[in-house]
PQR file of N, CA, C, O and H, with PARSE charges and radii, in Angstrom:
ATOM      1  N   UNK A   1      -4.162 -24.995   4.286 -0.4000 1.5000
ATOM      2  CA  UNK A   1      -3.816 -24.816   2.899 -0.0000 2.0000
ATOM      3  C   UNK A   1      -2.462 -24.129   2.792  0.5500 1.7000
ATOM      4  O   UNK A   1      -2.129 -23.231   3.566 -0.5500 1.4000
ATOM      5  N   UNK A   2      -1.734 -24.558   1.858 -0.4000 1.5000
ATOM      6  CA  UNK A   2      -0.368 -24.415   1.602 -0.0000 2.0000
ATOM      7  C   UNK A   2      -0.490 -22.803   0.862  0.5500 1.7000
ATOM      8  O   UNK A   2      -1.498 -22.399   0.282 -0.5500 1.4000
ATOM      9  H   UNK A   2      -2.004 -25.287   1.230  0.4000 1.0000
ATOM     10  N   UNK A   3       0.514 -22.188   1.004 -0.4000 1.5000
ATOM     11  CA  UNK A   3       0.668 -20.709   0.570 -0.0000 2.0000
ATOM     12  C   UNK A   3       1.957 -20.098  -0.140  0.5500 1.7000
ATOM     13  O   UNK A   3       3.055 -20.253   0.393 -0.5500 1.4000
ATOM     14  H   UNK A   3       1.332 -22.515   1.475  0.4000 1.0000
ATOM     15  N   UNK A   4       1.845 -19.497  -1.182 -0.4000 1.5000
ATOM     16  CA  UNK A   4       3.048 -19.656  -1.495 -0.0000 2.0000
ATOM     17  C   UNK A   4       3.284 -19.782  -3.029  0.5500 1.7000
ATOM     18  O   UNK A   4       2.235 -19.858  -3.668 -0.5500 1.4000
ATOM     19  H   UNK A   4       0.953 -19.372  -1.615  0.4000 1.0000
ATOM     20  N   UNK A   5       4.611 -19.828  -3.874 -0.4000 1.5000
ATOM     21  CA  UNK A   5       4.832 -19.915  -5.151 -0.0000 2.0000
ATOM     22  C   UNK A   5       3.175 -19.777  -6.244  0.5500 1.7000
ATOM     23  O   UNK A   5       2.788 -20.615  -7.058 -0.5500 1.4000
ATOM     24  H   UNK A   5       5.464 -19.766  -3.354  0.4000 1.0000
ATOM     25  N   UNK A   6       2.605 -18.668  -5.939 -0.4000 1.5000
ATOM     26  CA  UNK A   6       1.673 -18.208  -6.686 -0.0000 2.0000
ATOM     27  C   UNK A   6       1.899 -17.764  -8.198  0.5500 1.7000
ATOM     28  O   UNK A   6       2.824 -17.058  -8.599 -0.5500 1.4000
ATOM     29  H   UNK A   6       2.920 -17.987  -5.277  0.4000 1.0000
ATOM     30  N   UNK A   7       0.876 -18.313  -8.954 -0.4000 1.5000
ATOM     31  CA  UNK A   7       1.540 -17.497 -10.413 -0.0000 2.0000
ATOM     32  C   UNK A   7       1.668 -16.007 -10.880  0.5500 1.7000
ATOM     33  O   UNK A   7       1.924 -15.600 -12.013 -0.5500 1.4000
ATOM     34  H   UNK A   7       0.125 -18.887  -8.628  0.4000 1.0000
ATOM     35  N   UNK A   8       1.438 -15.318  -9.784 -0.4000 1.5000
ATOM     36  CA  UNK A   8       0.892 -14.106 -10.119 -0.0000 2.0000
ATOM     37  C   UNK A   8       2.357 -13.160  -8.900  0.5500 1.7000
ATOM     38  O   UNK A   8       3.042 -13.727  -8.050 -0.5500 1.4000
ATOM     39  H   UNK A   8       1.229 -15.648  -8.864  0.4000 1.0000
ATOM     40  N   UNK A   9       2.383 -12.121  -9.162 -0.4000 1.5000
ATOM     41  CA  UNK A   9       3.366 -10.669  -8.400 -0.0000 2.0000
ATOM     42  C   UNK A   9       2.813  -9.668  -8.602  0.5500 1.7000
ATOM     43  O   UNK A   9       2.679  -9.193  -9.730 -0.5500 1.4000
ATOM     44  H   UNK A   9       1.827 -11.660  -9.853  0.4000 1.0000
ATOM     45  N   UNK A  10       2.292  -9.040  -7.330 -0.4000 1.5000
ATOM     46  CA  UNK A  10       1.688  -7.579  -7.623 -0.0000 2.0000
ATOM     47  C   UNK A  10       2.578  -6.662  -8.123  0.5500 1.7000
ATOM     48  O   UNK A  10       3.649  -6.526  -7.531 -0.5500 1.4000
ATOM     49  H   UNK A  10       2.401  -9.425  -6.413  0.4000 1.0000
ATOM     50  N   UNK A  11       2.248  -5.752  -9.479 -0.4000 1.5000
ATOM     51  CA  UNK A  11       2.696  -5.300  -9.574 -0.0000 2.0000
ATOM     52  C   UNK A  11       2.209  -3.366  -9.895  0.5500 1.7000
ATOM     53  O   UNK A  11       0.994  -3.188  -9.797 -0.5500 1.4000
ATOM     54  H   UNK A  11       1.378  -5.863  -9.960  0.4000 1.0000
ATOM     55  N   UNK A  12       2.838  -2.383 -10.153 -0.4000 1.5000
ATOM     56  CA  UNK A  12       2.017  -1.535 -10.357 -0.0000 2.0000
ATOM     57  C   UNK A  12       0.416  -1.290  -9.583  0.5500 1.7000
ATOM     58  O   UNK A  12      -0.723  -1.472 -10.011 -0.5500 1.4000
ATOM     59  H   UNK A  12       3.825  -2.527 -10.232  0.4000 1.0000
ATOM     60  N   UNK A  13       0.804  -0.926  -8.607 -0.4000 1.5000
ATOM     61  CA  UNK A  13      -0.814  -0.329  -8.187 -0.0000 2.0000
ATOM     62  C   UNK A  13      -1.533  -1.267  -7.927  0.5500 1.7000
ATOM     63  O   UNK A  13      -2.723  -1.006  -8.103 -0.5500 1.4000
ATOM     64  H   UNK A  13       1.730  -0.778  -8.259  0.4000 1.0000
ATOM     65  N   UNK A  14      -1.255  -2.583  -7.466 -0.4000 1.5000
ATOM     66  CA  UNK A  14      -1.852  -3.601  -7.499 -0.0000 2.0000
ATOM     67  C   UNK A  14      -1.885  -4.546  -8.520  0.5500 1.7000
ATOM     68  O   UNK A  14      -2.058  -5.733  -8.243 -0.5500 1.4000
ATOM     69  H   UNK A  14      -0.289  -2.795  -7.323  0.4000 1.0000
ATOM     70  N   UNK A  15      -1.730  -4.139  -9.749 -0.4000 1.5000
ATOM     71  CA  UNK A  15      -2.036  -5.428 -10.905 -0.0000 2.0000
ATOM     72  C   UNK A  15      -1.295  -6.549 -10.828  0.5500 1.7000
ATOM     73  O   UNK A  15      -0.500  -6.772  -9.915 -0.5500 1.4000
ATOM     74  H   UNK A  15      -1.590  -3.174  -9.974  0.4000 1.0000
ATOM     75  N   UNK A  16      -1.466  -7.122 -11.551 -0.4000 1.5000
ATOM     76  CA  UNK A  16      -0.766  -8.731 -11.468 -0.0000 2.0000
ATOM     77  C   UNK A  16      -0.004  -9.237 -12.586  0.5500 1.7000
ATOM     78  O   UNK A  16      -0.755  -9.472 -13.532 -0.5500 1.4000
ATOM     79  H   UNK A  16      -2.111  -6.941 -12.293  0.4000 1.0000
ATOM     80  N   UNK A  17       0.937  -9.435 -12.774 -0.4000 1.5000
ATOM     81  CA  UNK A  17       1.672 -10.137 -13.937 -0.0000 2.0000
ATOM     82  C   UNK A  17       1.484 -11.691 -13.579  0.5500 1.7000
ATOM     83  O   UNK A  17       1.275 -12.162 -12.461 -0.5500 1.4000
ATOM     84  H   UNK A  17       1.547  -9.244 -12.004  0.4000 1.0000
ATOM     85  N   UNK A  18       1.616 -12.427 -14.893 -0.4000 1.5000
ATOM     86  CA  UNK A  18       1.684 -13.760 -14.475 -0.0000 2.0000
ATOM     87  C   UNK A  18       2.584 -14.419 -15.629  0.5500 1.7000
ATOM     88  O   UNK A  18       2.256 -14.570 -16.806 -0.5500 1.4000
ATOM     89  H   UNK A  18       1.785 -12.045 -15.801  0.4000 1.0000
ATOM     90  N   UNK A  19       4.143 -14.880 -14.842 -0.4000 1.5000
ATOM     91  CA  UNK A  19       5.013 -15.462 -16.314 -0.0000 2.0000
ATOM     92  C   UNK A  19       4.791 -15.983 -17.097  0.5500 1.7000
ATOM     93  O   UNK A  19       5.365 -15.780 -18.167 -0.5500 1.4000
ATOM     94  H   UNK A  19       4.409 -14.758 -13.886  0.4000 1.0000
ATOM     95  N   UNK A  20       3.506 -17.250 -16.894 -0.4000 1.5000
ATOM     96  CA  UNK A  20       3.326 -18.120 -17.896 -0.0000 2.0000
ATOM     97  C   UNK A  20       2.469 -17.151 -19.037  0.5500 1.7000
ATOM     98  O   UNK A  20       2.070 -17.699 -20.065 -0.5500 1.4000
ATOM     99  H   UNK A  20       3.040 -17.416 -16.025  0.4000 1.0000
ATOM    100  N   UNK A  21       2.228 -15.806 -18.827 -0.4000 1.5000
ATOM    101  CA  UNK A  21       1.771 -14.859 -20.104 -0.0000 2.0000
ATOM    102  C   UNK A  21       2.555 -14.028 -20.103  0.5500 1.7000
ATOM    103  O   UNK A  21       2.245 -12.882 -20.426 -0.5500 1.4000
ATOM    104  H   UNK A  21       2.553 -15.362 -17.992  0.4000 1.0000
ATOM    105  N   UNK A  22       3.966 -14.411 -19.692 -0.4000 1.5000
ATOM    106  CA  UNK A  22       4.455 -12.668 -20.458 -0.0000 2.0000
ATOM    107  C   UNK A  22       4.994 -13.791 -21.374  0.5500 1.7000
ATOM    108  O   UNK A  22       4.862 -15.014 -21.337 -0.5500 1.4000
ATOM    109  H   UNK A  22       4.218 -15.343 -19.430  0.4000 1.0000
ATOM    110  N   UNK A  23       5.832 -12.712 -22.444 -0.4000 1.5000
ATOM    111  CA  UNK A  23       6.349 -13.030 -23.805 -0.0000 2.0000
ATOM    112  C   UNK A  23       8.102 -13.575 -23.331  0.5500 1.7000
ATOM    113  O   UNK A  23       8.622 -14.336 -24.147 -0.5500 1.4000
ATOM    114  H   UNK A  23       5.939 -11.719 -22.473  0.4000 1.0000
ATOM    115  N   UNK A  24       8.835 -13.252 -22.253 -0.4000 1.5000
ATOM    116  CA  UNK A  24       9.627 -13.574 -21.592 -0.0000 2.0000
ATOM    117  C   UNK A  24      10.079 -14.961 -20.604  0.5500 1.7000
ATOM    118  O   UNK A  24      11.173 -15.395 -20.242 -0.5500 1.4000
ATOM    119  H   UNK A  24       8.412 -12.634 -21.590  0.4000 1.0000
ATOM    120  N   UNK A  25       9.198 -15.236 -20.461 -0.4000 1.5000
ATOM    121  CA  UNK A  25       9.228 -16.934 -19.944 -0.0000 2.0000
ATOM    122  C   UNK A  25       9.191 -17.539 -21.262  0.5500 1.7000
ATOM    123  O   UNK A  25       8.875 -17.260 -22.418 -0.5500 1.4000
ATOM    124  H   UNK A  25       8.309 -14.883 -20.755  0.4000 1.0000
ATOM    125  N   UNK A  26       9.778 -18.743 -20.385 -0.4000 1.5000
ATOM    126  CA  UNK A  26      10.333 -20.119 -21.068 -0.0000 2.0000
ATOM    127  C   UNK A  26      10.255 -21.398 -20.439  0.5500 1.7000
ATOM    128  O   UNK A  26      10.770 -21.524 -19.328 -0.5500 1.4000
ATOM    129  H   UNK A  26      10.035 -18.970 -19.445  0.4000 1.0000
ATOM    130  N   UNK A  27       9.664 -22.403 -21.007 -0.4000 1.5000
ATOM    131  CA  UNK A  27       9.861 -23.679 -20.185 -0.0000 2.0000
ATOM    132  C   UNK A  27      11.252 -24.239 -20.608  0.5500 1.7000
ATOM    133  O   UNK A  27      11.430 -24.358 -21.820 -0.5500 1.4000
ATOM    134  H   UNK A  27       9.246 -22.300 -21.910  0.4000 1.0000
ATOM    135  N   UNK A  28      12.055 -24.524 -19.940 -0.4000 1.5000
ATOM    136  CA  UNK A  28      13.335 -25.259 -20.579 -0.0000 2.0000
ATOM    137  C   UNK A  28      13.104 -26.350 -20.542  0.5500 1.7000
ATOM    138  O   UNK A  28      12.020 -26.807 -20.179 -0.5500 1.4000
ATOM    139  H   UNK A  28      11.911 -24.428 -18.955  0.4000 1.0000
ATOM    140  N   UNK A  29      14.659 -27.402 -21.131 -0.4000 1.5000
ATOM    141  CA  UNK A  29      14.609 -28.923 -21.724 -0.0000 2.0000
ATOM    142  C   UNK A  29      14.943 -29.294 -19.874  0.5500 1.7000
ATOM    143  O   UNK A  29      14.285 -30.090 -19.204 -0.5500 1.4000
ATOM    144  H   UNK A  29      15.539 -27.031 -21.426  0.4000 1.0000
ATOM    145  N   UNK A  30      16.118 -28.471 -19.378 -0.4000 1.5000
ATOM    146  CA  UNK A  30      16.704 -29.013 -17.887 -0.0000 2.0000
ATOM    147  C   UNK A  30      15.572 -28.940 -16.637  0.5500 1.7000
ATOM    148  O   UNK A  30      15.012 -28.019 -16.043 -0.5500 1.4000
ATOM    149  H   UNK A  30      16.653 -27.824 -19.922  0.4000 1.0000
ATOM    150  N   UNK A  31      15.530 -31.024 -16.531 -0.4000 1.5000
ATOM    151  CA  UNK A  31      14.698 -31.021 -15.645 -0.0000 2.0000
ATOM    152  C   UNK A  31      14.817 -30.324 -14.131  0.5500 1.7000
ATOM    153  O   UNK A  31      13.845 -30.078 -13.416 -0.5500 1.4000
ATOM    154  H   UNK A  31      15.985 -31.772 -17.014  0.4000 1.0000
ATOM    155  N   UNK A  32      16.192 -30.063 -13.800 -0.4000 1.5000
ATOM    156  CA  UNK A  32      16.467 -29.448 -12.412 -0.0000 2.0000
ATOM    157  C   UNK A  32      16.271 -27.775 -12.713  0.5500 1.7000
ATOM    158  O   UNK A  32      16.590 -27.096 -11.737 -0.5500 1.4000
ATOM    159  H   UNK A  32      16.981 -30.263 -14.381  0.4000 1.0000
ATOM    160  N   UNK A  33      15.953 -27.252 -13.513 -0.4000 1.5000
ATOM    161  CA  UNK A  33      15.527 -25.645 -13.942 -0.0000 2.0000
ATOM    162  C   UNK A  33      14.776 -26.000 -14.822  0.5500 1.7000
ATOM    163  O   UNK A  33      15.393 -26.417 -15.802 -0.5500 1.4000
ATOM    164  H   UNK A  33      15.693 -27.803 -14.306  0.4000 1.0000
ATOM    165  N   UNK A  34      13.358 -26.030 -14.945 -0.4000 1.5000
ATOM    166  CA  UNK A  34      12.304 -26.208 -15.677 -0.0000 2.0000
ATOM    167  C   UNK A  34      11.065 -24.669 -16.621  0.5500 1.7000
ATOM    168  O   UNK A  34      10.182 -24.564 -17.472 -0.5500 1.4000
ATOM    169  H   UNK A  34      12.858 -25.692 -14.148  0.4000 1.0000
ATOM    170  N   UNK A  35      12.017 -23.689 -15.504 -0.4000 1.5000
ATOM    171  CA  UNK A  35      11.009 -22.990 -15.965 -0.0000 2.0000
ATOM    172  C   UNK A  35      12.581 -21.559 -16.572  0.5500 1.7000
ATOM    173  O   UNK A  35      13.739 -21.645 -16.164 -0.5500 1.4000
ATOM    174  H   UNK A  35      12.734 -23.774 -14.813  0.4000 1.0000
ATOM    175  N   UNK A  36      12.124 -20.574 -17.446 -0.4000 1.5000
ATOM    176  CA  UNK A  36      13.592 -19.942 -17.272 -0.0000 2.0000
ATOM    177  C   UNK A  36      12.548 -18.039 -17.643  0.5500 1.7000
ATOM    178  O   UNK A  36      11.362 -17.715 -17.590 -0.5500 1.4000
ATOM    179  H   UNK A  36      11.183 -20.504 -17.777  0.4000 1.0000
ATOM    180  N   UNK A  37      13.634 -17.415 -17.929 -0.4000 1.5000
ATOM    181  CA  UNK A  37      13.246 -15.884 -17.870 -0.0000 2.0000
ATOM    182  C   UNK A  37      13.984 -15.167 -19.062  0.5500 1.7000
ATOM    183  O   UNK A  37      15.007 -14.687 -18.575 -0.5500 1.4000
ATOM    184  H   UNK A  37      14.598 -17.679 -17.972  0.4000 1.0000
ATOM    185  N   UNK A  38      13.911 -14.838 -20.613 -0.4000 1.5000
ATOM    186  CA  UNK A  38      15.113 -14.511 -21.166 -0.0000 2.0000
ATOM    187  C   UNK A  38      15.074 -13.017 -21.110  0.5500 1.7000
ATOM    188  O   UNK A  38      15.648 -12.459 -22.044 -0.5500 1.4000
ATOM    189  H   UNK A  38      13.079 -15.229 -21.008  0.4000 1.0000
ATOM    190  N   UNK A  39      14.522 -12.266 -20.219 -0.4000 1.5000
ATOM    191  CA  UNK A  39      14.648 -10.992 -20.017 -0.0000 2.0000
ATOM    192  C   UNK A  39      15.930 -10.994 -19.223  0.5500 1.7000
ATOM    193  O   UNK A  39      17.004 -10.557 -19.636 -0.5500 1.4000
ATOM    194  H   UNK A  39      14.055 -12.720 -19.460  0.4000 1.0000
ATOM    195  N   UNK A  40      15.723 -11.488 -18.135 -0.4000 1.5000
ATOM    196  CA  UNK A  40      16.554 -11.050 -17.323 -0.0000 2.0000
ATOM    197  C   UNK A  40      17.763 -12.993 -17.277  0.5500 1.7000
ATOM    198  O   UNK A  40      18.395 -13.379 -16.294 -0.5500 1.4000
ATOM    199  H   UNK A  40      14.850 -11.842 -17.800  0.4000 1.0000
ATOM    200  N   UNK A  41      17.683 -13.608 -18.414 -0.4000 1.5000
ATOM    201  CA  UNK A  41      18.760 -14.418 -18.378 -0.0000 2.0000
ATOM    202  C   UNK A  41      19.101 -15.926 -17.640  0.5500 1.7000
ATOM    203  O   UNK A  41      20.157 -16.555 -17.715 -0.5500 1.4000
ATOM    204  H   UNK A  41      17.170 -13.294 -19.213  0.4000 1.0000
ATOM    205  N   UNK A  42      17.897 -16.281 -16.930 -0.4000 1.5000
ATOM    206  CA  UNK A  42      18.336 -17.402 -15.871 -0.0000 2.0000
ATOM    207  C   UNK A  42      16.924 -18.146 -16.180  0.5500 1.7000
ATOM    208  O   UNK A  42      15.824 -17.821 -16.628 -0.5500 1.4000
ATOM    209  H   UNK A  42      17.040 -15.770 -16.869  0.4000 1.0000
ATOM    210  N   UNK A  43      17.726 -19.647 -15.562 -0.4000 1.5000
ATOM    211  CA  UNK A  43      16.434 -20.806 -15.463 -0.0000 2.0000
ATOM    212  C   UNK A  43      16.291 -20.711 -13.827  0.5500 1.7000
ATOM    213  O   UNK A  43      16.988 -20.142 -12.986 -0.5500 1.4000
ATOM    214  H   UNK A  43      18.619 -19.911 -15.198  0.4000 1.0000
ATOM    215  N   UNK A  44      15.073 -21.522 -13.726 -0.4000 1.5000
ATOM    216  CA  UNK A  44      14.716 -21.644 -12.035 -0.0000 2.0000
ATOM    217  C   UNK A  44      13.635 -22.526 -11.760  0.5500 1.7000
ATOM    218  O   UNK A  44      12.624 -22.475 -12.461 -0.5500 1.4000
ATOM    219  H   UNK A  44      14.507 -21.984 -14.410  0.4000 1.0000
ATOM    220  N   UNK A  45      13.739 -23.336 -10.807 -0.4000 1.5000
ATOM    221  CA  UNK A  45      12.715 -23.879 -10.263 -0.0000 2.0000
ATOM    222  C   UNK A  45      11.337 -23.419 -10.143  0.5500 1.7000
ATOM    223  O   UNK A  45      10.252 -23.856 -10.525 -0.5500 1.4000
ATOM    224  H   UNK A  45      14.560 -23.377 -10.238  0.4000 1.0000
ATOM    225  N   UNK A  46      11.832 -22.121  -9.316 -0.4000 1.5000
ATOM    226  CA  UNK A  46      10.448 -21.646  -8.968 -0.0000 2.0000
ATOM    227  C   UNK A  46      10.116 -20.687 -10.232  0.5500 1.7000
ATOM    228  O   UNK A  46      11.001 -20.604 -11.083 -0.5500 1.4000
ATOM    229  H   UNK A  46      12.713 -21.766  -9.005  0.4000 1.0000
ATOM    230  N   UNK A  47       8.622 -19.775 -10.479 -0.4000 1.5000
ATOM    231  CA  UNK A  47       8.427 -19.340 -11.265 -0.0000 2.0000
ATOM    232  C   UNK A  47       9.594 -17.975 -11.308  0.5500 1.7000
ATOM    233  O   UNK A  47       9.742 -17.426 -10.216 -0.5500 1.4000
ATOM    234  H   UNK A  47       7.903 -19.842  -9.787  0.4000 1.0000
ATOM    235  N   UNK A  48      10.226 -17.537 -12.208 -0.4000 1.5000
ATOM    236  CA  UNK A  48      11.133 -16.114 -12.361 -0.0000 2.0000
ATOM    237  C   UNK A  48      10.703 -14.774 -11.803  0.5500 1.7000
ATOM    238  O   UNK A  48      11.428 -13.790 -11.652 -0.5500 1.4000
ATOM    239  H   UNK A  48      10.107 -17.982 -13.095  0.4000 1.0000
ATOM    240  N   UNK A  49       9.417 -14.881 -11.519 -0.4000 1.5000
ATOM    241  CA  UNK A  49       8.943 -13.156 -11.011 -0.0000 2.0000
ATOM    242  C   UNK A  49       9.508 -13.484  -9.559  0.5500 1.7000
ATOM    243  O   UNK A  49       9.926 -12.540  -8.889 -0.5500 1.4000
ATOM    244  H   UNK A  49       8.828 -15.679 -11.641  0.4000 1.0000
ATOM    245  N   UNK A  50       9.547 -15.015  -8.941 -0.4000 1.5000
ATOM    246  CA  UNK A  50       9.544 -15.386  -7.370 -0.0000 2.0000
ATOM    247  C   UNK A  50      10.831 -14.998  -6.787  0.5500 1.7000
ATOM    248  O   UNK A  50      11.194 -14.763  -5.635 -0.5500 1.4000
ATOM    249  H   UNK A  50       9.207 -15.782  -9.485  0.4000 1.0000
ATOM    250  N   UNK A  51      11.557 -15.003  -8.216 -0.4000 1.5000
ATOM    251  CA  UNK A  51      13.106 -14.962  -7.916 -0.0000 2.0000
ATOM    252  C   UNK A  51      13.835 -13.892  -8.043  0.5500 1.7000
ATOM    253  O   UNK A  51      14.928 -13.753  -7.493 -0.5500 1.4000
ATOM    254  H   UNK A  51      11.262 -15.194  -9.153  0.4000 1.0000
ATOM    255  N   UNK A  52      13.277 -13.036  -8.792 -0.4000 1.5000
ATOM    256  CA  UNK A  52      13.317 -11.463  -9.066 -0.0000 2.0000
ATOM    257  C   UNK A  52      12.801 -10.535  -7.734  0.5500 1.7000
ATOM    258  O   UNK A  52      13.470  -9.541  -7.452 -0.5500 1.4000
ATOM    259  H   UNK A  52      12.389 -13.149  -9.238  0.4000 1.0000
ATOM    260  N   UNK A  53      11.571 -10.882  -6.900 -0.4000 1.5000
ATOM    261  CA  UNK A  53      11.234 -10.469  -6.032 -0.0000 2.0000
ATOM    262  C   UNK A  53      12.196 -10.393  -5.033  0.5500 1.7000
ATOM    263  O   UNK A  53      12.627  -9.496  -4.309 -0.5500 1.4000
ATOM    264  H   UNK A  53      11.027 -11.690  -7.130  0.4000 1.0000
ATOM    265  N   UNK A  54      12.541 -12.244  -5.276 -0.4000 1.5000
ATOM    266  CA  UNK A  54      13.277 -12.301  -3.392 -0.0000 2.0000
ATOM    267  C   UNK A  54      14.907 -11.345  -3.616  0.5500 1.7000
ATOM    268  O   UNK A  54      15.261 -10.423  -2.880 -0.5500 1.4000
ATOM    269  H   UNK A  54      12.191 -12.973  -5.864  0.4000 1.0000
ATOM    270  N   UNK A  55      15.554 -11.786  -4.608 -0.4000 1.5000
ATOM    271  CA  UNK A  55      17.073 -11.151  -4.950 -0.0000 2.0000
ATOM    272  C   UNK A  55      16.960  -9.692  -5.302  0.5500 1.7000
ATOM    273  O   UNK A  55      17.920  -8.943  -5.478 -0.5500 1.4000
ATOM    274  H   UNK A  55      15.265 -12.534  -5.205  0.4000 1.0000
ATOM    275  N   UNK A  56      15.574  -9.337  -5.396 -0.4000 1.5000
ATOM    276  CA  UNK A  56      15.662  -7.872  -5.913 -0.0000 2.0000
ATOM    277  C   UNK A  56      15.178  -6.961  -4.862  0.5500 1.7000
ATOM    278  O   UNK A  56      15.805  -5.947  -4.553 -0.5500 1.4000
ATOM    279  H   UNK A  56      14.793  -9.946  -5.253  0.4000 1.0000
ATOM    280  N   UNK A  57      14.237  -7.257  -4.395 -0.4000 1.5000
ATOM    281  CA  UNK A  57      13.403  -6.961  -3.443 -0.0000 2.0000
ATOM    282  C   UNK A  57      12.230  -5.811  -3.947  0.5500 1.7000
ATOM    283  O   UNK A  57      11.663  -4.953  -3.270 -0.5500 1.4000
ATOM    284  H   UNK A  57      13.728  -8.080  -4.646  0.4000 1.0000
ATOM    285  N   UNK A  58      12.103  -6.118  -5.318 -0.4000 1.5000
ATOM    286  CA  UNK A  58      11.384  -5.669  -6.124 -0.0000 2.0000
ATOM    287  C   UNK A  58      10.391  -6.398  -7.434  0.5500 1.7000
ATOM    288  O   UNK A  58      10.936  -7.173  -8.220 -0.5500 1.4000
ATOM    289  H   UNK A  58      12.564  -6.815  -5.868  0.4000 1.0000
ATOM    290  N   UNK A  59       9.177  -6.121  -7.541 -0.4000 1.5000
ATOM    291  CA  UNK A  59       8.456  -6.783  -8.708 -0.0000 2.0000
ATOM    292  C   UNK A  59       9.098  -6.812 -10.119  0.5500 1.7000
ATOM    293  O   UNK A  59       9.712  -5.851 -10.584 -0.5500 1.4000
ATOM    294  H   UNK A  59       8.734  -5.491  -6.902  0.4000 1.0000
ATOM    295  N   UNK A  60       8.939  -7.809 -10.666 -0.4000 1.5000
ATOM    296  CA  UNK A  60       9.347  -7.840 -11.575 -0.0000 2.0000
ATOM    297  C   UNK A  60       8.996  -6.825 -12.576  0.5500 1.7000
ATOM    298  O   UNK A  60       7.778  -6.700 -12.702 -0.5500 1.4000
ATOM    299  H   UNK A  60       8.440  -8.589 -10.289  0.4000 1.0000
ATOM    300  N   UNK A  61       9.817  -5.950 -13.436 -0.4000 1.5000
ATOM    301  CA  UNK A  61      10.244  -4.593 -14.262 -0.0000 2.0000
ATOM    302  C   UNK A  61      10.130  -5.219 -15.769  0.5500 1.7000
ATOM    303  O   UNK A  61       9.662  -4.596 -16.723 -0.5500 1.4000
ATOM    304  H   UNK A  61      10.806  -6.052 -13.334  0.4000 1.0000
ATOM    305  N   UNK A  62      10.504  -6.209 -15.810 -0.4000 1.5000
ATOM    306  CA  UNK A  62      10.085  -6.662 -17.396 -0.0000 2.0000
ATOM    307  C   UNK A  62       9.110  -7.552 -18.162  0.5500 1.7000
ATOM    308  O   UNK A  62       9.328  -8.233 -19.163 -0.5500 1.4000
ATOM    309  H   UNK A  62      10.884  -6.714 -15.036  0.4000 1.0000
ATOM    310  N   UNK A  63       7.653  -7.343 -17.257 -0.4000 1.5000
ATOM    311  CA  UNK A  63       6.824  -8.268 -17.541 -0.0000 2.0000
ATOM    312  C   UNK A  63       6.277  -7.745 -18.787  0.5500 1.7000
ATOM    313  O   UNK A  63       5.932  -6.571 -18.653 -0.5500 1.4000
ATOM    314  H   UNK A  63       7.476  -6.790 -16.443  0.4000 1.0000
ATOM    315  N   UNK A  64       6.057  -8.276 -20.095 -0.4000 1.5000
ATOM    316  CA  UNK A  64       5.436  -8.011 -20.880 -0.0000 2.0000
ATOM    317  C   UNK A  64       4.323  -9.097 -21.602  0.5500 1.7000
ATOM    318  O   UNK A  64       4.680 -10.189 -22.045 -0.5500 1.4000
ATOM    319  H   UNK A  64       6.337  -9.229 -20.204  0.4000 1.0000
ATOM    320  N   UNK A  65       3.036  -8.643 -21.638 -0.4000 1.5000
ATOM    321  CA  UNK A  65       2.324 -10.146 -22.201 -0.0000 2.0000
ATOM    322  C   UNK A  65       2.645 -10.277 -23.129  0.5500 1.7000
ATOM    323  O   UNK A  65       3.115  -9.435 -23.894 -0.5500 1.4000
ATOM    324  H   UNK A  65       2.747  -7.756 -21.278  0.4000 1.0000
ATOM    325  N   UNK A  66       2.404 -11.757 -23.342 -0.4000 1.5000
ATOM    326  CA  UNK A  66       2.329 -12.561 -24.977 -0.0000 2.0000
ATOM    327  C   UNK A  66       1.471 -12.743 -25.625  0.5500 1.7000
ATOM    328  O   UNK A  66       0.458 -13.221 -25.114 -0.5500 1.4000
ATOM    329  H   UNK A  66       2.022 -12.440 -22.720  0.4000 1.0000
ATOM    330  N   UNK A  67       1.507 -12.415 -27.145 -0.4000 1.5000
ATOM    331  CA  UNK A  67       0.880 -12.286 -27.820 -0.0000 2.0000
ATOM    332  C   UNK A  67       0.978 -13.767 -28.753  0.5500 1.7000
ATOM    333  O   UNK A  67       1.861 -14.428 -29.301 -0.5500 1.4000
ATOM    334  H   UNK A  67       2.331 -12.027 -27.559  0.4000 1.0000
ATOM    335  N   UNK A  68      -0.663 -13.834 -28.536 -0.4000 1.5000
ATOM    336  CA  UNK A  68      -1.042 -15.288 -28.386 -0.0000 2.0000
ATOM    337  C   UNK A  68      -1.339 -15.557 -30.370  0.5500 1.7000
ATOM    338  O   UNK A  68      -1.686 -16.658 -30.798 -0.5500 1.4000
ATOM    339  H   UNK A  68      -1.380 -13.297 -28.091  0.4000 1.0000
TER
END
């Protein structure tokens, strides 16, 4: 089984954020960046916490849920 691009980033003490519920994700129109982040400004392939992790070397700091 394949491992990897999970929806979820531990964050805090263990908990879990997941982009497709914070209030900060975005699906965009551009099929080559499909998914984007307007906290922190960028589209991306992979989900935005994945990309915040690897360039930051830290969990993502601006997860906030959405209010549905």
């Amino acid at each position: 089984m394949k491992r990897g691009n999970s929806l979820s980033a531990p964050v805090n003490g263990g908990t879990h954020n997941h982009c497709m519920k914070c209030k900060h994700f975005y699906v965009t129109w551009d099929p080559a960046f499909p998914r984007g982040c307007r906290a922190y400004g960028f589209k991306t392939v992979e989900l935005p916490s994945a990309v915040v992790l690897r360039s930051s070397g830290q969990h993502c700091q601006s997860y906030e849920t959405k209010l549905v």
